[in-house]
C-alpha positions in Angstrom: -8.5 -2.9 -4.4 -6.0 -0.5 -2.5 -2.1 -0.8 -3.1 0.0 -0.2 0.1 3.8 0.3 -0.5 6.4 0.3 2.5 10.2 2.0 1.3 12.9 1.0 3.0 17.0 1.7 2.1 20.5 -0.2 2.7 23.6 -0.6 1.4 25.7 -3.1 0.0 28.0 -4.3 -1.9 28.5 -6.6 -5.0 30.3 -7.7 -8.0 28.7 -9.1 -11.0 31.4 -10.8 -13.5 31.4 -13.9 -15.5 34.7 -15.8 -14.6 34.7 -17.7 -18.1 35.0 -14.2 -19.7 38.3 -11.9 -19.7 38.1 -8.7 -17.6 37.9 -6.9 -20.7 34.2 -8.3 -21.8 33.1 -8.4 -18.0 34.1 -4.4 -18.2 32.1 -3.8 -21.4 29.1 -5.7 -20.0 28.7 -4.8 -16.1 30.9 -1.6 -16.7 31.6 -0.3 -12.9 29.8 -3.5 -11.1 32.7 -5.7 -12.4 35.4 -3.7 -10.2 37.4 -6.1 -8.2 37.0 -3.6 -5.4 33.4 -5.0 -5.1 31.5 -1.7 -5.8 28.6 -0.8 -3.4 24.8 0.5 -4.0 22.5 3.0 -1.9 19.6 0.7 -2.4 16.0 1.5 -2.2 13.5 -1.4 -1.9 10.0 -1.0 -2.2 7.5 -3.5 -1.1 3.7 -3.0 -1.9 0.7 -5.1 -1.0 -3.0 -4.9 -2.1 -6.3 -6.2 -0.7 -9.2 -4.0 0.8 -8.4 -1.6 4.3 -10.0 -3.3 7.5 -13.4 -1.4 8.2 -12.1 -0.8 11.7 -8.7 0.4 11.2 -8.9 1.7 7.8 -5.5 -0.1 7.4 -4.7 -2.6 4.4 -1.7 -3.7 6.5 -0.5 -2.1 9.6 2.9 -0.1 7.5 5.0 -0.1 10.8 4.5 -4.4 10.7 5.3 -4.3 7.3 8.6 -2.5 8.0 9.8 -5.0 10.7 8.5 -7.5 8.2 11.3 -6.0 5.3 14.0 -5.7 8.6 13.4 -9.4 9.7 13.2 -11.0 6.7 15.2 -9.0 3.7 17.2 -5.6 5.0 18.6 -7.2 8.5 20.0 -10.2 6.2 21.4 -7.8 3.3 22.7 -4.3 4.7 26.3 -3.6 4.6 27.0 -7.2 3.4 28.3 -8.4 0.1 25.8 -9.9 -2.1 28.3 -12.3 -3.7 29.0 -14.2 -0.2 27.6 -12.9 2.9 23.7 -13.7 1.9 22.2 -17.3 2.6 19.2 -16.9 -0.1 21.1 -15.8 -2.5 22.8 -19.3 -4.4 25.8 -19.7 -5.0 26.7 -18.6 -9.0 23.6 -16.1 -9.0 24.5 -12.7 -10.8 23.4 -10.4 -7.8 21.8 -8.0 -10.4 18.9 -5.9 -9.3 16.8 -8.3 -11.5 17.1 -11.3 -9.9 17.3 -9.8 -6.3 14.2 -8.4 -7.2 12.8 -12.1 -7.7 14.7 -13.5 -4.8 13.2 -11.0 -2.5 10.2 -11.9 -4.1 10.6 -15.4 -2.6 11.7 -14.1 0.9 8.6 -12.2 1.4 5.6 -13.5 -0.9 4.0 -15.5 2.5 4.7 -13.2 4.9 2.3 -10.2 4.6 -1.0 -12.0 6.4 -4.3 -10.8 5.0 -2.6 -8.7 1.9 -1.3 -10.2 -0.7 2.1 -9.0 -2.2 1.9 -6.5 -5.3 5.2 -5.8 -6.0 9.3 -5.6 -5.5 10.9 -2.9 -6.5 14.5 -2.0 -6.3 16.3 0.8 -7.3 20.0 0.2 -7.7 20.8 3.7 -8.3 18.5 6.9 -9.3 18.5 5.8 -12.7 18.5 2.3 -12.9 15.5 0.1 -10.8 14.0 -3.0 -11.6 10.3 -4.6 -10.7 8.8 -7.8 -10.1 5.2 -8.8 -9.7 5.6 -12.7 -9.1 5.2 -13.6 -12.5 
């Protein structure tokens, strides 16, 4: 079994914040993401497939298809938007955490990578801070 993974980068913005709770507690919780401003993130995604390399190519996937694969489907629909209202898969009332844009991503792409089958999401918020998913 070889594991293929495809990085890919964009920006945007969010604000995570429970209305029910004062600004104090949404501070003490989410710290910096609860800024009214709606602070922004340098995100890196990374998507990784497995299955076994084509004995003519060599290739698990072609990495160049898998990159207009992450455009079409995930980066072209997120980049320089605002999590909280600008993206269609993401409902309504969902926390746009790194966590559960890790799993909605999940969803996005899961069907899409013909003759691999998906590995792993992972998304870094910052260079401390990333979170991973592996369908489960």
């Amino acid at each position: 079994m070889v594991y293929l993974t495809r990085v890919e980068k964009f920006n945007a913005a969010h604000k995570l914040y429970v209305e029910d709770w004062s600004e104090e507690k949404n501070k003490s919780i989410f710290g910096k993401c609860a800024n009214k401003n709606w602070p922004g993130h340098n995100y890196i995604l990374s998507v990784t497939v497995k299955g076994n390399p084509d004995p003519v190519t060599g290739f698990l996937f072609d990495a160049r298809k898998m990159s207009e694969i992450m455009h079409e489907v995930i980066l072209d629909r997120v980049d320089h938007l605002n999590l909280n209202i600008d993206v269609d898969f993401i409902p309504k009332g969902v926390q746009p955490s790194t966590e559960n844009l890790v799993i909605l991503f999940w969803k996005q792409l899961e069907n899409c990578f013909e003759g691999a089958t998906l590995h792993c999401i992972k998304l870094s918020e910052t260079d401390k801070i990333y979170a991973e998913y592996y369908g489960e």
